[in-house]
Backbone of each chain as ProteinMPNN parsed JSONL, in Angstrom:
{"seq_chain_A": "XXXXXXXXXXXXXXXXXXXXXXXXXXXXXXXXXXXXXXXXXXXXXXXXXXXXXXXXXXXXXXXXXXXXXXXXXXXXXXXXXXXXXXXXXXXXXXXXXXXXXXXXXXXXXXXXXXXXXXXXXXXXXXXXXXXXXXXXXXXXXXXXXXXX", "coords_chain_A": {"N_chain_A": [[4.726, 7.989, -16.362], [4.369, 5.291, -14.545], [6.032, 3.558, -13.751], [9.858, 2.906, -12.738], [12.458, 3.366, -14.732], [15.194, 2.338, -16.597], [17.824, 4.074, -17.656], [19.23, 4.527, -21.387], [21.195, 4.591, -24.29], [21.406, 6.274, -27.63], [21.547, 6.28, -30.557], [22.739, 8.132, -33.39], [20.733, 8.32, -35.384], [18.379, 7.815, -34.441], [16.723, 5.489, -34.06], [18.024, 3.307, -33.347], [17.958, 1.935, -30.423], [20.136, 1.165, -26.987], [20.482, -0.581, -23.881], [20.938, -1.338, -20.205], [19.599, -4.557, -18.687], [19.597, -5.015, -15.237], [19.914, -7.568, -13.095], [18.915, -10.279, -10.976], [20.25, -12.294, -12.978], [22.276, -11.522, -13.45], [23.449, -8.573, -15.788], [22.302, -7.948, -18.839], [22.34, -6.847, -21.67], [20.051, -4.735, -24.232], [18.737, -4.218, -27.006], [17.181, -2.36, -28.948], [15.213, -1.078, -32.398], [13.765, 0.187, -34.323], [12.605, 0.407, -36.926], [12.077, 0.774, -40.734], [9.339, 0.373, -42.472], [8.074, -1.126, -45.413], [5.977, 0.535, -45.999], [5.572, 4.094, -46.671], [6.793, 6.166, -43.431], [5.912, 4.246, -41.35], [7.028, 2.307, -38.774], [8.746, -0.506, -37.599], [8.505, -1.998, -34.433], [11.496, -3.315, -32.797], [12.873, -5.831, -30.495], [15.55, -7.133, -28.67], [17.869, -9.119, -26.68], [20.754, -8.867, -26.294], [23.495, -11.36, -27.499], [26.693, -11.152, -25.883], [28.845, -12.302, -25.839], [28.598, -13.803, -29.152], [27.875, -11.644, -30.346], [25.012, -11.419, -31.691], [21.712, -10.662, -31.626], [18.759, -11.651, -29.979], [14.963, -12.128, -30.335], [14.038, -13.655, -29.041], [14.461, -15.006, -26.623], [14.32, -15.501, -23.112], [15.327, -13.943, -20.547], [14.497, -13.801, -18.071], [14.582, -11.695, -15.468], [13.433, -10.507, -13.959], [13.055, -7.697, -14.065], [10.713, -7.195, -15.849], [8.891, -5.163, -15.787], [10.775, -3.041, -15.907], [12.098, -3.214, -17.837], [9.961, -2.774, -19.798], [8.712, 0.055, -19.075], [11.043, 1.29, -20.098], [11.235, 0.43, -22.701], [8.968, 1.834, -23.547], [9.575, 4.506, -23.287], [11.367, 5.271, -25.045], [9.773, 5.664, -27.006], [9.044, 7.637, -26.706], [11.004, 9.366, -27.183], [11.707, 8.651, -30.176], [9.448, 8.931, -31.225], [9.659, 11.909, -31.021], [11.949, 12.792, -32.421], [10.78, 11.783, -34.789], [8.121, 13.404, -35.574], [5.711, 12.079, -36.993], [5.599, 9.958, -37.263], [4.393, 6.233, -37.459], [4.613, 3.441, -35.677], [4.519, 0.119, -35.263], [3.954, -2.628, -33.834], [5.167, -5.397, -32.352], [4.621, -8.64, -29.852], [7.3, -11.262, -29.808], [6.004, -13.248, -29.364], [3.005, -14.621, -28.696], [2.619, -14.461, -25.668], [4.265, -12.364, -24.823], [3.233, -10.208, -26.889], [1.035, -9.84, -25.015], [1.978, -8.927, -22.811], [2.979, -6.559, -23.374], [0.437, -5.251, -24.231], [-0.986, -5.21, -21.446], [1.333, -3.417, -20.867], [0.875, -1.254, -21.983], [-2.061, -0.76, -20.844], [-1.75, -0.559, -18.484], [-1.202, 1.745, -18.331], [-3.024, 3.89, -19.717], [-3.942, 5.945, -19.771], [-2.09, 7.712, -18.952], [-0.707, 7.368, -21.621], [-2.374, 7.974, -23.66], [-2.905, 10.618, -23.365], [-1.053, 11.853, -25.266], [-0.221, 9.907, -27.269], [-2.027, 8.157, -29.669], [-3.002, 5.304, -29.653], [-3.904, 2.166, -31.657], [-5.24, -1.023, -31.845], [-4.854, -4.39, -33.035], [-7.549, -6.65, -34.105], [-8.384, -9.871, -35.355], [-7.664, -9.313, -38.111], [-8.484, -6.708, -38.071], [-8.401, -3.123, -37.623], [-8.638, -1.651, -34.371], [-9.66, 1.24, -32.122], [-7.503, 1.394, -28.844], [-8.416, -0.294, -26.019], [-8.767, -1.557, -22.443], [-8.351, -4.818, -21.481], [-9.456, -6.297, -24.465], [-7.87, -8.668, -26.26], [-5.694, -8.346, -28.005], [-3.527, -8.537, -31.204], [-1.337, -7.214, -32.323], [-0.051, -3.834, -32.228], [-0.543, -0.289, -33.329], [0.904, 2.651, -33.263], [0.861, 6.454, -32.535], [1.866, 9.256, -32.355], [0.103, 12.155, -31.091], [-0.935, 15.086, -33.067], [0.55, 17.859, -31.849]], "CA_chain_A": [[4.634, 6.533, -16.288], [4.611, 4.742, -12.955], [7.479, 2.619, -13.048], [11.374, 2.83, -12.887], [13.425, 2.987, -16.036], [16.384, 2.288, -17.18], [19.049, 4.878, -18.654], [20.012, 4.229, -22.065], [21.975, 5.055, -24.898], [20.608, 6.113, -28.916], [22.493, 6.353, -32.159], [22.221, 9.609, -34.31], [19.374, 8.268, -36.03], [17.677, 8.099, -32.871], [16.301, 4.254, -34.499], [19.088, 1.665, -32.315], [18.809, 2.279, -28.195], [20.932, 0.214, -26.11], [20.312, -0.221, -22.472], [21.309, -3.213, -19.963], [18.794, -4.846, -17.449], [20.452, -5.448, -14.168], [18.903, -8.394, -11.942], [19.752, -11.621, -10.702], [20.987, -12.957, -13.621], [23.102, -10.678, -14.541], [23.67, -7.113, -17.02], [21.849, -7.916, -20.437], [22.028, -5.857, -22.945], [18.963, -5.022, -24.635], [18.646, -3.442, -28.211], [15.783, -1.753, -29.608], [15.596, -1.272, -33.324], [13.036, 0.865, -35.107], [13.057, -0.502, -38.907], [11.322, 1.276, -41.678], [8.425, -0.515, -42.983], [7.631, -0.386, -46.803], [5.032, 1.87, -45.956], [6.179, 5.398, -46.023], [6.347, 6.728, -42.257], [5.589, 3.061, -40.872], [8.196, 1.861, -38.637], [8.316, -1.514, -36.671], [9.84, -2.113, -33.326], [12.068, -4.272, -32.597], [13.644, -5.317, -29.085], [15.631, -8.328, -28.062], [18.788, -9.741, -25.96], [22.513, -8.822, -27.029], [24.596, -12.118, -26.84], [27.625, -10.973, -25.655], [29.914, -13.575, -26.88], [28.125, -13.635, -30.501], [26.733, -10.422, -30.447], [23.946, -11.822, -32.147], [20.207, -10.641, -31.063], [17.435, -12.788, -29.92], [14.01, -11.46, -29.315], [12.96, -14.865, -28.62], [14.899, -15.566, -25.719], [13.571, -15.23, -22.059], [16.035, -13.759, -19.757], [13.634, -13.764, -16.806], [15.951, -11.126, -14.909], [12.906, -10.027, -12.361], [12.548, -6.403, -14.259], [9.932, -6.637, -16.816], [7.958, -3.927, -16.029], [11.269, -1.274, -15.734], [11.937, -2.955, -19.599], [8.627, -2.847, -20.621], [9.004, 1.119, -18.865], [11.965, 1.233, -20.909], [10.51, 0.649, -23.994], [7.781, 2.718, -23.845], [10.176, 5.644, -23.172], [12.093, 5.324, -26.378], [9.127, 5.731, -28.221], [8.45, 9.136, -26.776], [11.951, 9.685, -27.911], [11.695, 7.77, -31.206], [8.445, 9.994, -32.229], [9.729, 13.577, -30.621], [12.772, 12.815, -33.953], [10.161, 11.24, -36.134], [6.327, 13.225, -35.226], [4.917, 11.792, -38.27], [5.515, 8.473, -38.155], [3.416, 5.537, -36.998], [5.225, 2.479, -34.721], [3.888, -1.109, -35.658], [4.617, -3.301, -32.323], [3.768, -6.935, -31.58], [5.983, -9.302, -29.348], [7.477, -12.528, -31.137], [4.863, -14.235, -28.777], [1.42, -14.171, -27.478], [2.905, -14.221, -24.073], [5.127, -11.283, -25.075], [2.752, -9.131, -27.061], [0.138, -9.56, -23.823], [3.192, -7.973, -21.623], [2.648, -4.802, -24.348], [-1.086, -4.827, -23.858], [-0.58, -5.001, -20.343], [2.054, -2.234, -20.522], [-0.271, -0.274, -22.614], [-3.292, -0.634, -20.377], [-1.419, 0.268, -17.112], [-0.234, 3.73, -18.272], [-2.798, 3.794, -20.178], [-4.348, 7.137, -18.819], [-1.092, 8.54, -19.198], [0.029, 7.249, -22.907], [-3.06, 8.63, -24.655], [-2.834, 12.107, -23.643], [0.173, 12.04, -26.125], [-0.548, 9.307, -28.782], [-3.361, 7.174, -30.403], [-2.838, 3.269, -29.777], [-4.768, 0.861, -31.837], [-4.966, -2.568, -31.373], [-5.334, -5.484, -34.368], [-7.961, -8.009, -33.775], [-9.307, -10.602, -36.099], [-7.292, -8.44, -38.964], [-9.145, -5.406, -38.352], [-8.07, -2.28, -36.44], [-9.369, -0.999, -33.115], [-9.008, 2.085, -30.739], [-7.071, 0.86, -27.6], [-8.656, -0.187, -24.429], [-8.506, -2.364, -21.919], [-9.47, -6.127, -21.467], [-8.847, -6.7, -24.997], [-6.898, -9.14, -26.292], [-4.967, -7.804, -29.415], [-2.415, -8.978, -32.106], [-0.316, -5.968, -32.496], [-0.529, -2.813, -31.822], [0.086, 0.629, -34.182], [0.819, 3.993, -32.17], [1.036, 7.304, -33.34], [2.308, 10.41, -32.097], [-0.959, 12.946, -31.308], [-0.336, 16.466, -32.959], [-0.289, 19.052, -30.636]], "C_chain_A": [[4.772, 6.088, -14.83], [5.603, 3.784, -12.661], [8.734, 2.565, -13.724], [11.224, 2.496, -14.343], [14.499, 2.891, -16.114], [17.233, 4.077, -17.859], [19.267, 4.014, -19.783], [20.719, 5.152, -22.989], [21.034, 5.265, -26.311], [21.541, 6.434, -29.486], [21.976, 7.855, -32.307], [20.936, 9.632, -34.58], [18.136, 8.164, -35.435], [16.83, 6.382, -32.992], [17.186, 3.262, -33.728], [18.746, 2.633, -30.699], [19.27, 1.022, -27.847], [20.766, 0.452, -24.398], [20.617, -1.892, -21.669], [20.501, -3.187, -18.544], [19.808, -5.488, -16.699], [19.461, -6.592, -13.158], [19.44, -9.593, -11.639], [20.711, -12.46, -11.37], [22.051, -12.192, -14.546], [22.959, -9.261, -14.735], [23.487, -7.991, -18.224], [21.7, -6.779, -20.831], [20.831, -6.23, -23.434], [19.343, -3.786, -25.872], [17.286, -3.361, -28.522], [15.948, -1.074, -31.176], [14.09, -0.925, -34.051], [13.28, 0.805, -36.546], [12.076, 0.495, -39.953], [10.678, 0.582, -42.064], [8.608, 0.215, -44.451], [6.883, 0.608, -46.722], [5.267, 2.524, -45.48], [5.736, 5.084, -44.68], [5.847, 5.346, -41.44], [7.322, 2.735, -40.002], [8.064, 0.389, -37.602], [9.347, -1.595, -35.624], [10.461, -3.295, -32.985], [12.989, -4.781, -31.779], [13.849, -7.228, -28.992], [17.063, -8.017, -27.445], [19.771, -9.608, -26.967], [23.483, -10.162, -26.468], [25.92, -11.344, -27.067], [29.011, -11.439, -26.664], [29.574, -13.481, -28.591], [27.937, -12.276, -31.259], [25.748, -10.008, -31.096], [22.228, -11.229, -31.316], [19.503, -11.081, -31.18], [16.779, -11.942, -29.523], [12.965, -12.292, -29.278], [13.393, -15.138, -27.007], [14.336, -15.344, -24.195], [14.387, -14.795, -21.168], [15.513, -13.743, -18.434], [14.86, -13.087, -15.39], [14.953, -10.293, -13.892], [12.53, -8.362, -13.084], [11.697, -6.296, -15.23], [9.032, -5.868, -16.908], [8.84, -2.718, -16.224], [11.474, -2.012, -17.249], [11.184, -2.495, -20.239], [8.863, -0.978, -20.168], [9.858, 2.055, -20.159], [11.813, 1.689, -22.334], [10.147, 1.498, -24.517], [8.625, 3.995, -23.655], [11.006, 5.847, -24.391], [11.334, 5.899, -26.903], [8.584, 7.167, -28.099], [10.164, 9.628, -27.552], [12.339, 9.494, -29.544], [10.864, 9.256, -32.178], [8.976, 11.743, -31.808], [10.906, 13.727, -32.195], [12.084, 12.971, -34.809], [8.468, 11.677, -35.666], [5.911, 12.602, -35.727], [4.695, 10.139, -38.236], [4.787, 7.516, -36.814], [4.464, 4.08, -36.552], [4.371, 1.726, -35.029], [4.709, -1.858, -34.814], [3.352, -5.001, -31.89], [5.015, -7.742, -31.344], [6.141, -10.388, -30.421], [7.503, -13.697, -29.972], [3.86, -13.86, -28.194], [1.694, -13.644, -26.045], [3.318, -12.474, -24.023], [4.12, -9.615, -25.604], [1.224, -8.867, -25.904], [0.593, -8.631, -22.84], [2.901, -6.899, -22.073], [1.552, -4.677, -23.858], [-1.406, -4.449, -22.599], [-0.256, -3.964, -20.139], [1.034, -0.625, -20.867], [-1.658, 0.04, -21.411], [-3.313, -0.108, -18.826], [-1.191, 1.763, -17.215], [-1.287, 4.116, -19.424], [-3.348, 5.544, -20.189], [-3.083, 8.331, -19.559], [-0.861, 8.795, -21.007], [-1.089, 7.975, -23.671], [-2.998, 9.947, -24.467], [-1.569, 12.683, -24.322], [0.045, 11.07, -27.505], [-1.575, 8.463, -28.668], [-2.444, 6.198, -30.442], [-4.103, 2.868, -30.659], [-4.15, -0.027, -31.598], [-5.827, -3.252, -32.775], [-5.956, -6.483, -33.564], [-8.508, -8.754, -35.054], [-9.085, -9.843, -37.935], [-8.169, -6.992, -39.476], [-8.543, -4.344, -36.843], [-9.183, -1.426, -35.542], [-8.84, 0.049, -32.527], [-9.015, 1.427, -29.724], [-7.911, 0.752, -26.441], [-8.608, -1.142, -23.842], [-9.433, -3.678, -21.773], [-9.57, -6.722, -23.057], [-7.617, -7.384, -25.726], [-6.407, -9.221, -28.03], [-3.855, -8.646, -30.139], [-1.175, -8.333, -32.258], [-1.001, -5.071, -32.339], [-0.167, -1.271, -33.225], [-0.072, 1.744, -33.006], [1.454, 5.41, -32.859], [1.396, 8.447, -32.8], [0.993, 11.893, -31.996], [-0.412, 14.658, -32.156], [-0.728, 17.381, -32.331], [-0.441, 19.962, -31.2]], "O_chain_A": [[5.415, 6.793, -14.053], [5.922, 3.32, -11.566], [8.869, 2.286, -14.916], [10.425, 1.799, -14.969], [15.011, 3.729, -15.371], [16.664, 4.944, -18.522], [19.492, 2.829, -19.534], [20.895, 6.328, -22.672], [19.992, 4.61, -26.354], [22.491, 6.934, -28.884], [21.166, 8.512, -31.652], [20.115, 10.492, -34.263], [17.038, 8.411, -35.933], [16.299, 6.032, -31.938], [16.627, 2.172, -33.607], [19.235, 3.643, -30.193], [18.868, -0.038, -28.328], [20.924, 1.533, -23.831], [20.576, -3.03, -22.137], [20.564, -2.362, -17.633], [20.665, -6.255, -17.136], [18.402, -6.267, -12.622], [20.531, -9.89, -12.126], [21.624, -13.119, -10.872], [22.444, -12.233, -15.711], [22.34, -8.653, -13.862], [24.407, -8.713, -18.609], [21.017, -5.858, -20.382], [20.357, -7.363, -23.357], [20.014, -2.768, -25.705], [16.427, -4.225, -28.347], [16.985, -0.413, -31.233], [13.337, -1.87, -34.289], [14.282, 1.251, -37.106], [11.098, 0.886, -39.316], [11.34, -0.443, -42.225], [8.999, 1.345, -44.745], [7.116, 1.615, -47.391], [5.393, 2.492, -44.256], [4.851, 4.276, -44.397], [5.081, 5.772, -40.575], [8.433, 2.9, -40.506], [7.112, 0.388, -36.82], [10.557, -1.387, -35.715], [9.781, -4.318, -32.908], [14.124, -4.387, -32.045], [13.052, -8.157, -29.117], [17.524, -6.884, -27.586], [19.749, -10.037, -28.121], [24.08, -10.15, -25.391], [26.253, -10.941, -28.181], [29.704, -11.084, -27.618], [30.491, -13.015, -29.267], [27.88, -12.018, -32.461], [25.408, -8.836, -31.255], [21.935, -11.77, -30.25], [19.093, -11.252, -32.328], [17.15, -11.075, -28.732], [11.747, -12.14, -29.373], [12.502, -15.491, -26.235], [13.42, -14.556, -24.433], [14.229, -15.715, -20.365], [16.39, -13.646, -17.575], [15.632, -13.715, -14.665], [15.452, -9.506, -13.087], [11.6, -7.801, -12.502], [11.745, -5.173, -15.732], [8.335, -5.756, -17.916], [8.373, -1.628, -16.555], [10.924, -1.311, -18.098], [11.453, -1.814, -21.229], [9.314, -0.45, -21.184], [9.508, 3.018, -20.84], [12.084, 2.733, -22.927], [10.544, 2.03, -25.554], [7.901, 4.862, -24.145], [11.263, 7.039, -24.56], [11.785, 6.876, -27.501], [7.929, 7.782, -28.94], [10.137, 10.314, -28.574], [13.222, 10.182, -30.056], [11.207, 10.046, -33.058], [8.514, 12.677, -32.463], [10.712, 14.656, -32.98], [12.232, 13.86, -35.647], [7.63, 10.806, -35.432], [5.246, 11.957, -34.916], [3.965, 9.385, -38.878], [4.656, 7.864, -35.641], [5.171, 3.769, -37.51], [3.26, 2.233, -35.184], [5.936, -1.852, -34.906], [2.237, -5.411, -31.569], [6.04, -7.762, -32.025], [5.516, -10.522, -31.473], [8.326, -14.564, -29.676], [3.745, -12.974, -27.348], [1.163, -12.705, -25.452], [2.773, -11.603, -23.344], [4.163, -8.491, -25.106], [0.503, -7.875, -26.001], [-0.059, -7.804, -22.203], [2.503, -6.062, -21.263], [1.504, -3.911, -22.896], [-2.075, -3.426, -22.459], [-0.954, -3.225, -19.446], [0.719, 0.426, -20.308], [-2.091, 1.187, -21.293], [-4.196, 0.433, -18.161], [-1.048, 2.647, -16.371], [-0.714, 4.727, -20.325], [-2.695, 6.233, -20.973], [-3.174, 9.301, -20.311], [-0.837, 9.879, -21.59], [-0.603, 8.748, -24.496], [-3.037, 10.598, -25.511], [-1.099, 13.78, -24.021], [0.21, 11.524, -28.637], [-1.978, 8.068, -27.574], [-1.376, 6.168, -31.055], [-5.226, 3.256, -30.338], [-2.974, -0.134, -31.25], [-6.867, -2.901, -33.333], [-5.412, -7.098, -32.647], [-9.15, -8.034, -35.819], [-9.977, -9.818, -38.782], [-8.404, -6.462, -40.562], [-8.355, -4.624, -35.659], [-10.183, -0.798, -35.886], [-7.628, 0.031, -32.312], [-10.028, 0.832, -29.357], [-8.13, 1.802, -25.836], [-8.352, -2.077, -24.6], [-10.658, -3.758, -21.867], [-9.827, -7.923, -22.975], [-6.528, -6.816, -25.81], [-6.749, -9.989, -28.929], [-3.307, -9.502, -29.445], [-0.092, -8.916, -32.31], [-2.23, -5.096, -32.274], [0.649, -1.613, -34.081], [-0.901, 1.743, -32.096], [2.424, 5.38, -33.616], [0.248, 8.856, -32.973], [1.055, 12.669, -32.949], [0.537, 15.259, -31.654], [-1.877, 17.787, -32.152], [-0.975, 20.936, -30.668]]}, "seq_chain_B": "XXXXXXXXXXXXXXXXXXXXXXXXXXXXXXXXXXXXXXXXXXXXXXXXXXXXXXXXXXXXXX", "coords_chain_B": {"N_chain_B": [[25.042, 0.542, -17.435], [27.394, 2.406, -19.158], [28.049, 5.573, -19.563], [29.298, 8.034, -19.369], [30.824, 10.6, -20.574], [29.247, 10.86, -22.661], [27.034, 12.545, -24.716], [24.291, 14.177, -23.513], [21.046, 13.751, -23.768], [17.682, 15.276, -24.985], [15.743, 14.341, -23.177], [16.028, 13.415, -19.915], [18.09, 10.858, -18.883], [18.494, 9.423, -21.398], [21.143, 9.291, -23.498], [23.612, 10.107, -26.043], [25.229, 8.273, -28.507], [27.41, 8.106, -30.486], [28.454, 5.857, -32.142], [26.781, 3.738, -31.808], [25.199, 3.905, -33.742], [26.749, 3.474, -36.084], [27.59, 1.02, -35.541], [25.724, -0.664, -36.06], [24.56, -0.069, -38.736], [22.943, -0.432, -41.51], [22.146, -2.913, -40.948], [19.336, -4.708, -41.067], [18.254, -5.828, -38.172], [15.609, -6.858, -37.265], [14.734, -9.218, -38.536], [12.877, -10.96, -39.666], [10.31, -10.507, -38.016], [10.244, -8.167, -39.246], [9.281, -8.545, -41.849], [7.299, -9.716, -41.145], [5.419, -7.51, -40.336], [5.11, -6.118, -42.293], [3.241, -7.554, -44.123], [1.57, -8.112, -43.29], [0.296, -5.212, -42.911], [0.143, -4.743, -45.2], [-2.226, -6.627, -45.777], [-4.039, -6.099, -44.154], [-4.388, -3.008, -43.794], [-4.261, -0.04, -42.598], [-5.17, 1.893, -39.696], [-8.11, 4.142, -39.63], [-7.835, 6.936, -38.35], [-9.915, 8.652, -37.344], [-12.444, 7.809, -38.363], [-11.783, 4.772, -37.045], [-13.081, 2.595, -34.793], [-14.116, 1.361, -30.789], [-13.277, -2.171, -30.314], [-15.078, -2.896, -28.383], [-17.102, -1.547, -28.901], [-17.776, -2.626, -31.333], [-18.283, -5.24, -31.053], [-20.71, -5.711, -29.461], [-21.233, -7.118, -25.983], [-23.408, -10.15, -25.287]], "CA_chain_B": [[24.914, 1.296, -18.504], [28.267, 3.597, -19.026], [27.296, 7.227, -20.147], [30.317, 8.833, -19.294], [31.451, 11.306, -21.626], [28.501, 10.765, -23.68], [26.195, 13.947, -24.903], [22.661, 14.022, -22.958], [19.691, 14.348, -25.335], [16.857, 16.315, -24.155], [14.955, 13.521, -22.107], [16.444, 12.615, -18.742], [18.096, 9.392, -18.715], [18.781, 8.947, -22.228], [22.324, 9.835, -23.878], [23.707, 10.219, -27.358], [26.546, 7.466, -28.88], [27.171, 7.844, -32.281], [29.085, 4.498, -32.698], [25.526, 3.02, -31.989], [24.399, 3.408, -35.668], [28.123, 3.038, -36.53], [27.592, -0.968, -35.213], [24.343, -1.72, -36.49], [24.469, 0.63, -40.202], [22.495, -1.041, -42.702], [22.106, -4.188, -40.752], [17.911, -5.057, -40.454], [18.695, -6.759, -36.899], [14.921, -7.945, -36.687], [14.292, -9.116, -40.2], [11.265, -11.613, -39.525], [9.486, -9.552, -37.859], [10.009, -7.137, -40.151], [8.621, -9.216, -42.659], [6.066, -10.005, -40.661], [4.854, -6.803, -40.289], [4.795, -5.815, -43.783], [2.987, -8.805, -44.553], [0.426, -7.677, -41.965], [-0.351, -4.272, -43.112], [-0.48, -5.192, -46.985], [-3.484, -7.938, -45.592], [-5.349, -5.607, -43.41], [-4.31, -1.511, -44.271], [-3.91, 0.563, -41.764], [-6.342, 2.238, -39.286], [-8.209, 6.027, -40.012], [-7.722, 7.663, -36.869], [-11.216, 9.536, -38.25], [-12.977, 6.741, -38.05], [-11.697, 3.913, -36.067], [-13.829, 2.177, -33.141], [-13.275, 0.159, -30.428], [-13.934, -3.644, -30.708], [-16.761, -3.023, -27.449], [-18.458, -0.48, -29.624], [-18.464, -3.277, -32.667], [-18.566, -6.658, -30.649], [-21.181, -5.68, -27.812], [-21.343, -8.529, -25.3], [-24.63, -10.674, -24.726]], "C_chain_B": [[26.191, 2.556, -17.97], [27.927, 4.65, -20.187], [27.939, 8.069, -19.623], [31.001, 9.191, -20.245], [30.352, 11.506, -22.897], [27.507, 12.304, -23.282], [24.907, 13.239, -24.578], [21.757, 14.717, -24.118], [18.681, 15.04, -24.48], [15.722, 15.643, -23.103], [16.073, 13.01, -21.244], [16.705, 11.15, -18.917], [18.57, 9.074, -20.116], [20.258, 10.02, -22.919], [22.644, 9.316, -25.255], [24.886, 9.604, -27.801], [26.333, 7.075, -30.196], [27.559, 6.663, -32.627], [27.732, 3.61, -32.235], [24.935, 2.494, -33.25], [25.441, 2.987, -36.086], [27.883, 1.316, -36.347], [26.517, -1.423, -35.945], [23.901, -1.084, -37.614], [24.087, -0.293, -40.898], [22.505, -2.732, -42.453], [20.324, -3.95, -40.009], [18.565, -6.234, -39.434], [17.333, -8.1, -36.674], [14.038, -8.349, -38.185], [12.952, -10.367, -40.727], [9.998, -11.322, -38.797], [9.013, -8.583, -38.405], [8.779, -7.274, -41.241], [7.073, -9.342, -42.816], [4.629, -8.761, -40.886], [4.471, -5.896, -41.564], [3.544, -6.189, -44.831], [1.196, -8.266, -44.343], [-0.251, -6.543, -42.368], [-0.694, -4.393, -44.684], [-1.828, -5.944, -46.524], [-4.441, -6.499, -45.314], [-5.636, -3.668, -43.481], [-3.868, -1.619, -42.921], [-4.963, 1.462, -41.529], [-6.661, 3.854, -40.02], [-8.722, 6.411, -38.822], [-9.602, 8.51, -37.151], [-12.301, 8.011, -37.867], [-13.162, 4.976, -37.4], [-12.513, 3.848, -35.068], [-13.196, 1.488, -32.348], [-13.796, -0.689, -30.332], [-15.192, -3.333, -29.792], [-17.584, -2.571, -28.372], [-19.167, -1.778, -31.044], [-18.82, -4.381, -32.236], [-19.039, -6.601, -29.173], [-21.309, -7.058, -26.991], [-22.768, -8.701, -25.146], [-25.077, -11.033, -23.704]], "O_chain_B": [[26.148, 3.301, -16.991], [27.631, 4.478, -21.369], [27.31, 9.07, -19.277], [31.752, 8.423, -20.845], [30.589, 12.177, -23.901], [27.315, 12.899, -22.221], [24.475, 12.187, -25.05], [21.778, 15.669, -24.899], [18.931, 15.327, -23.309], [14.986, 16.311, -22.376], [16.956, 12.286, -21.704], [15.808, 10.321, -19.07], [19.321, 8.107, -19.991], [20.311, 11.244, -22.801], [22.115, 8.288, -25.678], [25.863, 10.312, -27.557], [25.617, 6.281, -30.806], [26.946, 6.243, -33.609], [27.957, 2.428, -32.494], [24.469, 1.433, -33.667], [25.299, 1.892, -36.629], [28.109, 0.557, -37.289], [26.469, -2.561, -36.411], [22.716, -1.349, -37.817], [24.907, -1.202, -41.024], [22.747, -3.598, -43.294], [20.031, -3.357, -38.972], [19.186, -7.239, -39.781], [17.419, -9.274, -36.314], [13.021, -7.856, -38.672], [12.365, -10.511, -41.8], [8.894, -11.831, -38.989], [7.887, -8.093, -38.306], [7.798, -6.564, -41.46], [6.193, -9.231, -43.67], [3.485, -8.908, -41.316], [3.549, -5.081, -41.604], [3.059, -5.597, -45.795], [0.17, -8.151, -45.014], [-1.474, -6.637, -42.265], [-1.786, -4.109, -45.176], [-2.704, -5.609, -47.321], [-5.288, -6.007, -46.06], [-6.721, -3.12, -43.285], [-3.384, -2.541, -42.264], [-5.665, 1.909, -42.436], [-5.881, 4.543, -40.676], [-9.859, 6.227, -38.386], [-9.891, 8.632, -35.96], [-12.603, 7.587, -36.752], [-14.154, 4.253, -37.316], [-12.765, 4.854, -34.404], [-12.106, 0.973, -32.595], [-15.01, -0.52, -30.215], [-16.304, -3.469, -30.302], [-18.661, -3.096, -28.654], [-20.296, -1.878, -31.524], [-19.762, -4.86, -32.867], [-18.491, -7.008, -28.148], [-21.509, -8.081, -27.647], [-23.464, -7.713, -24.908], [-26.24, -11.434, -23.645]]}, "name": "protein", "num_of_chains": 2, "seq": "XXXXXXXXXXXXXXXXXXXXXXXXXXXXXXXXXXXXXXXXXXXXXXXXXXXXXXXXXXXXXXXXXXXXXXXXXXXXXXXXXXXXXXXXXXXXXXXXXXXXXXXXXXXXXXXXXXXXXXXXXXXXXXXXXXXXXXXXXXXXXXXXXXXXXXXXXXXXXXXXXXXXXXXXXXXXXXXXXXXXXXXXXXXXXXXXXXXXXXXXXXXXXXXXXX"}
């Protein structure tokens, strides 16, 4: 990948990471949260902001903390960790905003060279699925683990 | 991020804290999204790596 990451932390189940962006405004915590979908082997991701005080998670909120490419980095590094636990299973990923799931597409389309010589991205448009590439502008994404 | 004392997993950078699942056991954290995405693949399936395209190949430009 081409840009800085974070260190974090994972549970047993290798499904919760914890990691905290450092930047102007602060150490946020950030949780990540791999869910089982009804559909066997389906899992959805799920990443927002640890209030402290509450310890409630938003993954609406905007922390604008200057690192969203080592999060977005971040991310995308779980999921080699996520699928090396789970080969089999298929990641269902879309932000909880346009703005947000563009940052993915984005993230996706910079690395993206790199990310396919390890897994198959599609991309949802218009409720139909696509193989990944760039310059499209997608809904969500599914990603899959290639077998070697 | 403290990761002292904690067991290293086999990727650089990432470390192993069991009281992780211990905090968040049987709690769906992102549960409208979840929803969402459920919602989402019941509507539309899910792709066949076998035959999937990509949108250029189906929506050439004029």
């Amino acid at each position: 990948m081409k840009y800085d990451r974070y260190d974090f932390i994972v549970g047993d189940s290798f499904m919760f990471y914890e990691f905290e962006s450092d930047g102007p405004k602060g150490k946020v915590t950030k949780l990540i949260h791999y869910t089982e979908m009804e559909l066997k082997g389906f899992y959805n991701l799920g990443f927002g902001d640890k209030d402290h005080k509450s310890g409630e998670i938003d993954d609406t909120i905007i922390t604008d903390n200057g690192d969203s490419q080592k999060i977005l980095a971040t991310v995308a590094y779980t999921v080699y960790s996520f699928t090396d636990k789970y080969p089999n299973s298929w990641i269902y990923a879309k932000g909880s905003t346009k703005a947000r799931t563009r940052l993915y597409r984005m993230g996706i389309s910079n690395n993206l060279d790199f990310i396919v010589q390890d897994f198959e991205i599609h991309g949802l448009k218009n409720d139909s699925w696509f193989k990944f590439e760039r310059n499209v502008d997608y809904e969500a994404f599914l990603i899959k683990k290639k077998i070697q | 991020m403290k990761n002292k004392g904690l067991k290293k997993t086999k990727f650089p950078g990432i470390y192993l804290d069991k009281s992780l699942d211990e905090k968040y056991k049987g709690k769906v954290i992102f549960q409208e999204k979840l929803d969402e995405a459920n919602r989402t693949l019941k509507r539309v399936g899910v792709p066949n790596p076998e035959t999937v395209k990509k949108y250029s190949e189906t929506h050439s430009k004029k």
